[in-house]
C-alpha positions as CSV (number, residue, x, y, z in Angstrom):
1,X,103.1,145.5,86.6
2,X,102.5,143.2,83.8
3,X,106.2,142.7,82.6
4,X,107.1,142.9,86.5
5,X,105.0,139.6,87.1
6,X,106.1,137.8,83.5
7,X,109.8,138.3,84.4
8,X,109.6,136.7,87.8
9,X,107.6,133.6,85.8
10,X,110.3,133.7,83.8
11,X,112.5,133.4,86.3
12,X,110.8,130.5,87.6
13,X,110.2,128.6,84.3
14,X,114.3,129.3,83.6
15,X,114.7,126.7,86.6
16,X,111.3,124.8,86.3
17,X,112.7,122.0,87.3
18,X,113.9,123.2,90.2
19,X,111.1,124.7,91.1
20,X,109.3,121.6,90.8
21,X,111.7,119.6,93.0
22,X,111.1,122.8,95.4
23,X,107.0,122.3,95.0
24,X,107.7,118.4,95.6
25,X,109.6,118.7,98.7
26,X,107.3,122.0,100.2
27,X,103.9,119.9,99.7
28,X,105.3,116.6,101.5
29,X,106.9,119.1,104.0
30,X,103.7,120.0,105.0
31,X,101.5,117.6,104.3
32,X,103.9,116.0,106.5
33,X,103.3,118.7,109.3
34,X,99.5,117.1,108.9
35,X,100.2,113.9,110.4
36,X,101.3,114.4,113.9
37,X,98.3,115.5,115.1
38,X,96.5,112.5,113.4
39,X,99.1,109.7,114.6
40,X,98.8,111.5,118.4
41,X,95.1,110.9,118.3
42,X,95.2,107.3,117.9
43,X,98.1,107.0,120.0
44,X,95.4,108.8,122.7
45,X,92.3,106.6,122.1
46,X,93.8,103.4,121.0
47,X,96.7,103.2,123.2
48,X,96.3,105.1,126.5
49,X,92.9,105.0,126.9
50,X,92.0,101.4,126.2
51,X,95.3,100.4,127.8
52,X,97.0,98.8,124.7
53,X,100.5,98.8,125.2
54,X,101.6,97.7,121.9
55,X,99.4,100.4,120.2
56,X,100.6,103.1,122.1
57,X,104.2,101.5,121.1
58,X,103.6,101.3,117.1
59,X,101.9,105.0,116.6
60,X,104.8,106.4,119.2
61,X,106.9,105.0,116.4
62,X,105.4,106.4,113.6
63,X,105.0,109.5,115.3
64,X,109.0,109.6,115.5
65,X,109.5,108.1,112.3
66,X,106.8,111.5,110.9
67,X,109.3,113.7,112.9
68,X,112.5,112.5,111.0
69,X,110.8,112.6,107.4
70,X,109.3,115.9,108.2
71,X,113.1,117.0,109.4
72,X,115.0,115.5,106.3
73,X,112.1,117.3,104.2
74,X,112.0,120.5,105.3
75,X,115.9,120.6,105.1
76,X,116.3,119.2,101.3
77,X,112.8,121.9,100.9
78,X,115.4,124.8,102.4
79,X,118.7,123.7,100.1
80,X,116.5,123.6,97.2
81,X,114.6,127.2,98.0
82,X,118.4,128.5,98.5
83,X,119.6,126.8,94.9
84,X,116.7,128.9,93.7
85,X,117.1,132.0,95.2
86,X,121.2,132.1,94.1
87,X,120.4,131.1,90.3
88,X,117.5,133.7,90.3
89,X,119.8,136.2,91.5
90,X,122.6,135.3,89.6
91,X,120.5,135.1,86.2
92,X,119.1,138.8,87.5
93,X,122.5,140.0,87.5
94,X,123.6,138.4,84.5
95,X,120.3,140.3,82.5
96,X,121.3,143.6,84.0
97,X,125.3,143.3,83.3
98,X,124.8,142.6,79.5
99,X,122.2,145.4,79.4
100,X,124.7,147.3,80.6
101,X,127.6,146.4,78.1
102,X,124.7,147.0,75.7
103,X,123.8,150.8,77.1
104,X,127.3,151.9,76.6
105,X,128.2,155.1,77.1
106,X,124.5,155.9,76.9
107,X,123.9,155.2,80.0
108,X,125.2,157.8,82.0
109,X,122.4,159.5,79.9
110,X,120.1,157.4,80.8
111,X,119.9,156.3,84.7
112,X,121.7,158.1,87.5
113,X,124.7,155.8,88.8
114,X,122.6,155.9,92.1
115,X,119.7,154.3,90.6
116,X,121.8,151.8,88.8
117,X,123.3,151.2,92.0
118,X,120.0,150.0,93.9
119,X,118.8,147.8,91.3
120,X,121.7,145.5,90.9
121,X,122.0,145.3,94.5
122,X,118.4,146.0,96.8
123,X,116.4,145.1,94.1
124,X,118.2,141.4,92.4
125,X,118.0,140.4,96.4
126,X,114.1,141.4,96.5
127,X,113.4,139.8,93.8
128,X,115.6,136.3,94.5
129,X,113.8,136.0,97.5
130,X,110.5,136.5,96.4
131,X,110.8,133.0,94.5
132,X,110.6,131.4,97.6
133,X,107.1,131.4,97.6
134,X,107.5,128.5,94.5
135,X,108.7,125.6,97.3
136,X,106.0,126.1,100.3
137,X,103.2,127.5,97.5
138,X,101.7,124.5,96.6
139,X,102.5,122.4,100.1
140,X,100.2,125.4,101.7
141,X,97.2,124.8,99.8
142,X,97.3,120.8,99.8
143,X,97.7,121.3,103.1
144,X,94.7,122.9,103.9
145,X,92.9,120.3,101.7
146,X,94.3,117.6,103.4
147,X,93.6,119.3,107.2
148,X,89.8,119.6,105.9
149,X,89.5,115.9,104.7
150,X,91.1,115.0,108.0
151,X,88.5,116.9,109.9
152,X,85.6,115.4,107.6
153,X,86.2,112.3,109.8
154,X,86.1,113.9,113.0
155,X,83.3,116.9,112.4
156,X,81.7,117.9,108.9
157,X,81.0,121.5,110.7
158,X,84.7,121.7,111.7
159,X,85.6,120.9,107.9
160,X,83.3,123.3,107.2
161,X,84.6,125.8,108.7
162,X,88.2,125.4,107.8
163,X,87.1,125.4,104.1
164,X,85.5,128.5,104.2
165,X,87.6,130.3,106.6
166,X,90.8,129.6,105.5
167,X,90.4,131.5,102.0
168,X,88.1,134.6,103.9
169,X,91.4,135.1,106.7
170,X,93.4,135.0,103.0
171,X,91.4,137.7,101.7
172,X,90.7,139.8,104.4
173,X,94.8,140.8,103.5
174,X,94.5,141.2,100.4
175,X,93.4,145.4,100.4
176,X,96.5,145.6,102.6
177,X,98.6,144.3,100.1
178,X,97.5,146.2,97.3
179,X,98.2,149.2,99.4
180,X,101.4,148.0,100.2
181,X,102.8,147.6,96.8
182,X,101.3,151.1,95.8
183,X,103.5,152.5,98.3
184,X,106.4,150.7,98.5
185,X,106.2,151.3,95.0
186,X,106.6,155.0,95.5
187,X,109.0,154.7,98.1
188,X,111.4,153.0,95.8
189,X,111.5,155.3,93.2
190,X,112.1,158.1,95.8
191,X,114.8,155.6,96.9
192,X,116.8,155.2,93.9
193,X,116.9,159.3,93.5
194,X,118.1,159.9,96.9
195,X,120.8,156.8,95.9
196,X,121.8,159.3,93.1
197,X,122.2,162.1,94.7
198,X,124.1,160.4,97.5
199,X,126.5,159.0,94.7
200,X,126.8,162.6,93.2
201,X,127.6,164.1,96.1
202,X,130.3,161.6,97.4
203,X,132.2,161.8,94.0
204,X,132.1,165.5,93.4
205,X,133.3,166.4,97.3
206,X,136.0,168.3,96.1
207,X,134.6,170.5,93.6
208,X,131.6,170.9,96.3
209,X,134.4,172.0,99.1
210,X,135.9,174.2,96.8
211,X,133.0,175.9,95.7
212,X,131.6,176.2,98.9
213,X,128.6,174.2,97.8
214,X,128.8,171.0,100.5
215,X,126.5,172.9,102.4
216,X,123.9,173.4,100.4
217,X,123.9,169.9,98.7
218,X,123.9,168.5,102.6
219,X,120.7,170.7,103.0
220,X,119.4,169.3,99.9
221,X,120.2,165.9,100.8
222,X,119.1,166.4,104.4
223,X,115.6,167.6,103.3
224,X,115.0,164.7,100.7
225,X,116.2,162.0,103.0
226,X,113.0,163.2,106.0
227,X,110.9,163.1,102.6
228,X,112.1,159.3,101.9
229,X,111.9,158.6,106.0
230,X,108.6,159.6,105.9
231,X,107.4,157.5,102.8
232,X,109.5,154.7,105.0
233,X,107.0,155.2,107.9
234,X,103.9,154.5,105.4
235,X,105.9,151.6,104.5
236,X,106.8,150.2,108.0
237,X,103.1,151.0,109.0
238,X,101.4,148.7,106.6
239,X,104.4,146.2,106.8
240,X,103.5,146.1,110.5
241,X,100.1,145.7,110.0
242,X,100.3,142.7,107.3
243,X,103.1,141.1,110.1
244,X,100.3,141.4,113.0
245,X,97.4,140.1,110.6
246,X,99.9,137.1,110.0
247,X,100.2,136.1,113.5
248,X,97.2,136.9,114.7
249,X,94.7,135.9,112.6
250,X,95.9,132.2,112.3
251,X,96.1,132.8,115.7
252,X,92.0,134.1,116.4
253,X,91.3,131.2,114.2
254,X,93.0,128.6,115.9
255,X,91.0,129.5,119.2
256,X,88.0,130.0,117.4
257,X,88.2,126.5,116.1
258,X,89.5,125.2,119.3
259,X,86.1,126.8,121.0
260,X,83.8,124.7,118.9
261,X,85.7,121.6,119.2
262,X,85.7,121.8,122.4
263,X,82.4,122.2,122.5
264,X,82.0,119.0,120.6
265,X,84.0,117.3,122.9
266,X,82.2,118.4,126.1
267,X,78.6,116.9,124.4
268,X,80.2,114.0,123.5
269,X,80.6,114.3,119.6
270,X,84.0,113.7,119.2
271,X,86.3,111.7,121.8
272,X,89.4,113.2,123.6
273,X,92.1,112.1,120.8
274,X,90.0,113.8,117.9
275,X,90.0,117.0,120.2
276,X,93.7,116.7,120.2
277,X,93.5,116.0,117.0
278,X,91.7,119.1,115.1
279,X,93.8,121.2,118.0
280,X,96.7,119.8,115.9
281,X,95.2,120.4,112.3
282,X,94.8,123.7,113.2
283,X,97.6,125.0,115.3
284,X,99.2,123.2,112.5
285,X,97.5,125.5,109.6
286,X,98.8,128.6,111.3
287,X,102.0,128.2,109.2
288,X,100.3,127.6,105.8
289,X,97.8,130.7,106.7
290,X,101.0,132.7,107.5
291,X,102.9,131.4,104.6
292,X,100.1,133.0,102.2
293,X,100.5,136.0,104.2
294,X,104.0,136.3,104.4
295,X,104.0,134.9,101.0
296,X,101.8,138.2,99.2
297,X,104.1,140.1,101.0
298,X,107.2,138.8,99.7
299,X,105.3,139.1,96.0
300,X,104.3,142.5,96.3
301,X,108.0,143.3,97.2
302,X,109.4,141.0,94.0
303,X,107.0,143.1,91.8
304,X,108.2,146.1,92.8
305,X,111.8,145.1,92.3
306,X,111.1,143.2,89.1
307,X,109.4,146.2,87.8
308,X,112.7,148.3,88.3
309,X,114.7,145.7,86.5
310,X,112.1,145.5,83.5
311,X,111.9,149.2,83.1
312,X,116.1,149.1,83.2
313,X,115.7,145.9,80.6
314,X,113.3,148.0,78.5
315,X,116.0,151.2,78.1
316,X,117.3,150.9,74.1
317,X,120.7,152.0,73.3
318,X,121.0,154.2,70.3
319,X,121.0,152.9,66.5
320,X,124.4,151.7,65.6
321,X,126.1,153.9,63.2
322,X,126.0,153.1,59.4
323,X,127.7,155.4,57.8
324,X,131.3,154.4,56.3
325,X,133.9,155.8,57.7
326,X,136.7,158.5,56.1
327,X,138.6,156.3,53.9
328,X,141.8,158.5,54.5
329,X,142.8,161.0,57.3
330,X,139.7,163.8,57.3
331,X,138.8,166.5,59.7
332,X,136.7,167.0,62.0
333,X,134.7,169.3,62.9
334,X,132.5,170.6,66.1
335,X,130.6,173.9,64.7
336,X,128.9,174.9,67.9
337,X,132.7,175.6,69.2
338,X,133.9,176.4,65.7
339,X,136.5,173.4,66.2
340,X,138.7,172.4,63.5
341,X,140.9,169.5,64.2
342,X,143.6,169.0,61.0
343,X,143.5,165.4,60.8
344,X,147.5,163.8,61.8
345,X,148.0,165.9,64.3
346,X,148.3,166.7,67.5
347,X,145.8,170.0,68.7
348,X,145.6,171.5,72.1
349,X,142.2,172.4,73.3
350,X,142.4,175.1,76.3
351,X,139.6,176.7,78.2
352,X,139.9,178.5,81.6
353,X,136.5,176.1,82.3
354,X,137.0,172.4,82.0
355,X,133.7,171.5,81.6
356,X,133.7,173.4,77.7
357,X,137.1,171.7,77.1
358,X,134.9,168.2,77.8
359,X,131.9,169.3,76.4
360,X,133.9,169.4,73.0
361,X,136.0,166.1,73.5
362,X,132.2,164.6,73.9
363,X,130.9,166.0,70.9
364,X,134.2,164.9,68.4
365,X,133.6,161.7,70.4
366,X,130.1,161.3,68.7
367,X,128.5,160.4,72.1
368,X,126.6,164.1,71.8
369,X,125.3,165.4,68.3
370,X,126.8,168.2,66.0
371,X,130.1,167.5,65.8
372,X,131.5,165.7,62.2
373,X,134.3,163.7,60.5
374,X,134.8,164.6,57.1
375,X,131.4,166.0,56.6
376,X,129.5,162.6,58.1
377,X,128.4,163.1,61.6
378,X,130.6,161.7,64.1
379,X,127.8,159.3,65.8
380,X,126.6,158.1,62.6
381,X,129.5,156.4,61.3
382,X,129.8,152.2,61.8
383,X,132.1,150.8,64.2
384,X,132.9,154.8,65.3
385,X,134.3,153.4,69.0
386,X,136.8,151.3,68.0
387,X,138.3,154.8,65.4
388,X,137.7,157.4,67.8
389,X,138.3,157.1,71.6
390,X,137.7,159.4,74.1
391,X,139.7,158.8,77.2
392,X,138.5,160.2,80.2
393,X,140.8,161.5,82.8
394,X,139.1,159.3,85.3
395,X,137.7,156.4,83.3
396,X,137.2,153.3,85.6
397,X,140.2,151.2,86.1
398,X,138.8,147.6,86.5
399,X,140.5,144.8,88.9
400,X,142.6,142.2,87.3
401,X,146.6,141.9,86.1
402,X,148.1,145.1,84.6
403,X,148.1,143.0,81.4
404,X,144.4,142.7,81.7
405,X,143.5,146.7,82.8
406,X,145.8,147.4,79.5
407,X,144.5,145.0,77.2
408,X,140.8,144.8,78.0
409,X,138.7,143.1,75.3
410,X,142.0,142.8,72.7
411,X,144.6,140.7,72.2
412,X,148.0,142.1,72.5
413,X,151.7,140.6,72.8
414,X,154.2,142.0,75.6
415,X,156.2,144.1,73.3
416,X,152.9,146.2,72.4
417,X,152.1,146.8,76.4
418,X,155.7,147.4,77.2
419,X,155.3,150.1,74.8
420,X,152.2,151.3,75.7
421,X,153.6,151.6,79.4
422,X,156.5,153.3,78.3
423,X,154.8,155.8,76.0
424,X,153.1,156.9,79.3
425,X,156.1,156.8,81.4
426,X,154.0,154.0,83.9
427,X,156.5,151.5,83.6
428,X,157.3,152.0,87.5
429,X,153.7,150.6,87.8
430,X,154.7,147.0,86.6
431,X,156.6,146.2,89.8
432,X,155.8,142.6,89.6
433,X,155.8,142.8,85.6
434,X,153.0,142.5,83.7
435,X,151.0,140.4,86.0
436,X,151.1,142.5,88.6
437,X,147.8,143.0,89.9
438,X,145.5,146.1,90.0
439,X,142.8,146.5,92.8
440,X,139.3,147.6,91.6
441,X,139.5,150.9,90.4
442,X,143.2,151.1,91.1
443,X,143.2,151.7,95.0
444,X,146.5,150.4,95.4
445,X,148.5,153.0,92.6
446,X,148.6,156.6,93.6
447,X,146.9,159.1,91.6
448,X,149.4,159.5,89.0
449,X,149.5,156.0,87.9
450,X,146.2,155.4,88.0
451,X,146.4,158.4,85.4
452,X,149.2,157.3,83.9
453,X,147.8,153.3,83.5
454,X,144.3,155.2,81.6
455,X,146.7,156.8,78.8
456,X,148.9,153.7,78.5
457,X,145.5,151.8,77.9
458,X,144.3,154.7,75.6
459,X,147.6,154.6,73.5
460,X,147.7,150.0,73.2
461,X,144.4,150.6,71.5
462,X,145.4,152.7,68.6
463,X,142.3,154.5,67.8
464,X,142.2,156.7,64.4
465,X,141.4,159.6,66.7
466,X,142.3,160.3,70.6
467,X,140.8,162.2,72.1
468,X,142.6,162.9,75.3
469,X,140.8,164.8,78.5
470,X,143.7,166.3,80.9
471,X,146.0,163.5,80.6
472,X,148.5,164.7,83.2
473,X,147.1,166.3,85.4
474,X,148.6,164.7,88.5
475,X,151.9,164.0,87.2
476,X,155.0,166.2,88.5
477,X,156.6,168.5,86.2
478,X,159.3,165.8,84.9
479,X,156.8,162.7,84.2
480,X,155.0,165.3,83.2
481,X,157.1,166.3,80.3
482,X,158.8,162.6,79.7
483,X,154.9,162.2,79.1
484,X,154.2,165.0,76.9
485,X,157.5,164.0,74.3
486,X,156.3,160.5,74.5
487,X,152.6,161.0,73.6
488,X,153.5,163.2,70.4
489,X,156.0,160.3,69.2
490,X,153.3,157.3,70.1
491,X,150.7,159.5,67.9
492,X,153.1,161.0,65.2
493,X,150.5,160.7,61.7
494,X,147.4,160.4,64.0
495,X,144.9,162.8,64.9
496,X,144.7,163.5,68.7
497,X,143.3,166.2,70.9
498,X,144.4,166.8,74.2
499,X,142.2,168.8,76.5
500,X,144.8,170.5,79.1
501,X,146.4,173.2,80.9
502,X,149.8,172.2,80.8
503,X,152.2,174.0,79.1
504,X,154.7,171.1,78.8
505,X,151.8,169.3,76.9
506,X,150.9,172.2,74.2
507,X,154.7,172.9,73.7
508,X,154.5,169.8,72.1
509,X,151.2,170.5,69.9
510,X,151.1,171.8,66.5
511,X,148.6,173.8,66.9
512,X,146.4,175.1,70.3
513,X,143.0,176.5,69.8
514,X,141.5,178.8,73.4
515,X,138.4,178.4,74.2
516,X,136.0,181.3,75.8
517,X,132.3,181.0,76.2
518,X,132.5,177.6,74.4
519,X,133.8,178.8,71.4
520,X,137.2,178.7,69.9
521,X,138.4,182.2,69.9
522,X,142.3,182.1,69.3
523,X,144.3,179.8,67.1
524,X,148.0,179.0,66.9
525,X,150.8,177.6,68.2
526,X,151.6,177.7,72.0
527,X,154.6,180.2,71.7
528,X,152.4,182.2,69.5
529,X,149.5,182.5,71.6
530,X,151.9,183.0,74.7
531,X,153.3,186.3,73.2
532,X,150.3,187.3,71.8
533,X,147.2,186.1,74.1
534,X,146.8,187.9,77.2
535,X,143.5,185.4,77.8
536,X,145.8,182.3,77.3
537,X,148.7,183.4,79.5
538,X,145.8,183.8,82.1
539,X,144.4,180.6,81.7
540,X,147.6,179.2,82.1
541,X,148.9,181.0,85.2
């Protein structure tokens, strides 16, 4: 929990001065709550009981005139607690985007999207809102001073007692909250791999309804989720029980306190004004004493949280290549498949499983080990993502102008995307031009642009070596082959691999290697392996 608590005071020290306005405005807050009961005292036994008009007036007045500072305090107090919340989520999310620009495609490795998921959303709130305890922090313990010097004048055992039972009620909840953060602890960890598994099964539905595996994983799910509801019942119990202790032990204390002065009052210790006044002090320290209830609560949560982010802040991603690169088109090659890909050209990988077909664009793509460019392995070599891409047949499709989607990080003029768009026959998809604008993850393009937007984006970048993973597999048979004669004359002198089924595609290859059992078993061209490859014909029935 050590680099949990440093990064919340880190947070806090990012906006110290922010803080410290917070502090400011939180102590005079209540301090401020402190002098009601003090200015209705002496309204009470200078004004009504002696019958002073004008007294009773002037500490009416500055009772109201208390009111209205306390109101304009505790609303700057509130802005100020909000302004801190928003930048500490904001700087939260910040932290967690770069890390993940820094992960890469090591990430998916790394942390299920479902875990990823929780922490930049439950998590970066949890921990925002645990900095609220900065503002009212300080104002709740020179509060209490102030409520104990106050009672010095009325009663030194009444002082006496607030001083010493203010911090015993404090610590009375501590065991509670150490229990609580132990288990909320293991709650969240449970939560994030439920979150996963939620997330896998939502985005392989269709391969789970045609394998006739929805069932099972809703069984799966089904049990795990009572496991999590149960760990959420330990949760809610000693949530419950801290929320109780917050209201009613400020709450036994108030009576308690109320008891004895009383008791003073009815000897004749302390007048009727200072018995309405301590009643005031204390009813008054109920929200300080549930502040530094409420507040270990809200800690306990931000430590949990902030211990998610630090572990996801603490993931490395993998050394940067150093190794030059091929100084002139080389081959690669994968030897757990037996891949050889002649470097300027344009190879066919076919399997009857896609997964081995992906398994191999992976390992050419250096983001899995084995697999080598002229003799250097792939992952080793320097600046390896910008030379060899591997474009997914669902890779994200970000929001933003089709000029944007295609360009992303690069620089390119209109005649280079109006190439790029026709290369992949997608120039129905710039309606409105290039500006025309892409929803997050391409909702408003059907299936076959989003597909055909990816290549188009695959193509503008120009990699050395493409590696292309079912590129048309939702286009109709004429896209489909306007696509396959445009991708060979957009990559004519460059190596690329395509990873498909479709025989319009590997018409246009030079040469199609068929995979069985994850290794390459046939080689030639696709009218060679058609007359000769019973396996191949099957695979592509």
């Amino acid at each position: 929990m050590k680099a949990a608590f440093r990064y919340l005071c880190w947070l806090a020290w990012s906006q110290k001065g922010r803080v410290a306005l917070g502090a400011t405005l939180g102590s005079l807050w209540m301090v401020g709550l402190t002098l009601p009961p003090y200015l209705l005292s002496r309204a009470i036994d200078d004004g009504l009981a002696t019958g002073d008009a004008s007294a009773l007036t002037a500490w009416t007045g500055a009772l109201l005139a208390t009111g209205v500072a306390t109101a304009w305090l505790a609303g700057m107090r509130h802005r100020t607690m909000t302004k801190i919340r928003m930048d500490a989520n904001f700087r939260t999310v910040g932290r967690l985007v770069e890390q993940v620009n820094r992960l890469g495609a090591s990430l998916t490795g790394r942390l299920s999207a479902g875990e990823v998921v929780t922490i930049g959303i439950g998590d970066v709130i949890t921990i925002a809102a645990s900095l609220t305890v900065t503002g009212p922090g300080v104002g709740a313990v020179l509060s209490c001073v102030v409520v104990a010097l106050l009672l010095l004048q009325v009663s030194v055992p009444l002082a006496v007692v607030v001083l010493v039972g203010v911090p015993v009620l404090v610590v009375a909840v501590g065991p509670l909250l150490r229990g609580h953060l132990r288990v909320q602890g293991d709650y969240r960890d449970s939560q994030g791999g439920l979150t996963g598994r939620l997330v896998d099964v939502i985005e392989g539905l269709r391969v789970l309804n045609a394998f006739g595996g929805k069932q099972a994983y809703a069984e799966r799910f089904r049990h795990e989720s009572a496991g999590l509801r149960e760990q959420g019942y330990r949760v809610a119990a000693l949530t419950s029980w801290i929320s109780a202790l917050g209201t009613g032990l400020p709450a036994l204390f108030l009576a308690a306190v109320t008891w004895l002065a009383a008791r003073l009052a009815a000897e004749g210790t302390i007048t009727v004004g200072e018995l309405v006044a301590v009643y005031g002090y204390i009813a008054m320290l109920i929200v300080p004493l549930s502040f530094f209830i409420e507040g270990g609560y809200q800690i306990s949560h931000g430590l949990v949280a902030a211990r998610q982010v630090t572990r996801f802040l603490a993931l490395e991603p993998p050394a940067p290549g150093t190794a030059p690169a091929p100084g002139e088109p080389a081959f690669l090659h994968d030897p757990l498949s037996g891949l050889e890909v002649a470097p300027g050209r344009l190879t066919g990988l076919v399997s009857a499983r896609p997964e081995e077909s992906a398994a191999v664009l992976e390992r050419l793509g250096g983001f899995e080990p084995a697999a080598t460019w002229d003799g250097t392995p792939v992952g080793e070599i320097a600046g390896v993502r910008a030379r060899v891409l591997v474009a997914d047949h669902d890779a994200a499709i970000f929001t933003g102008t089709l000029r944007e989607v295609l360009s992303g990080r690069g620089e390119h003029d209109d005649e280079s995307l109006c190439a790029a768009l026709h290369a992949a026959a997608a120039q129905d998809v710039a309606h409105h031009g290039l500006d025309s604008v892409i929803e997050a993850g391409g909702r408003n393009l059907s299936g076959g642009q989003r597909q055909r937007v990816r290549l188009a984006r695959a193509l503008l970048s120009g990699p050395d070596v493409l590696l292309a993973a079912e590129p048309t597999s939702a286009l109709d048979a004429t896209t489909e082959a306007l696509v396959a004669e445009r991708l060979r004359t957009a990559r004519d002198g460059r190596t690329t691999v395509v990873a498909t089924t479709s025989r319009l595609l590997l018409a246009q290859a030079d040469t199609v290697c068929l995979l069985r059992d994850g290794r390459v078993v046939e080689t030639g061209t696709h009218d060679d392996l058609l007359g000769s490859s019973p396996v191949y014909r099957a695979v592509l029935a």
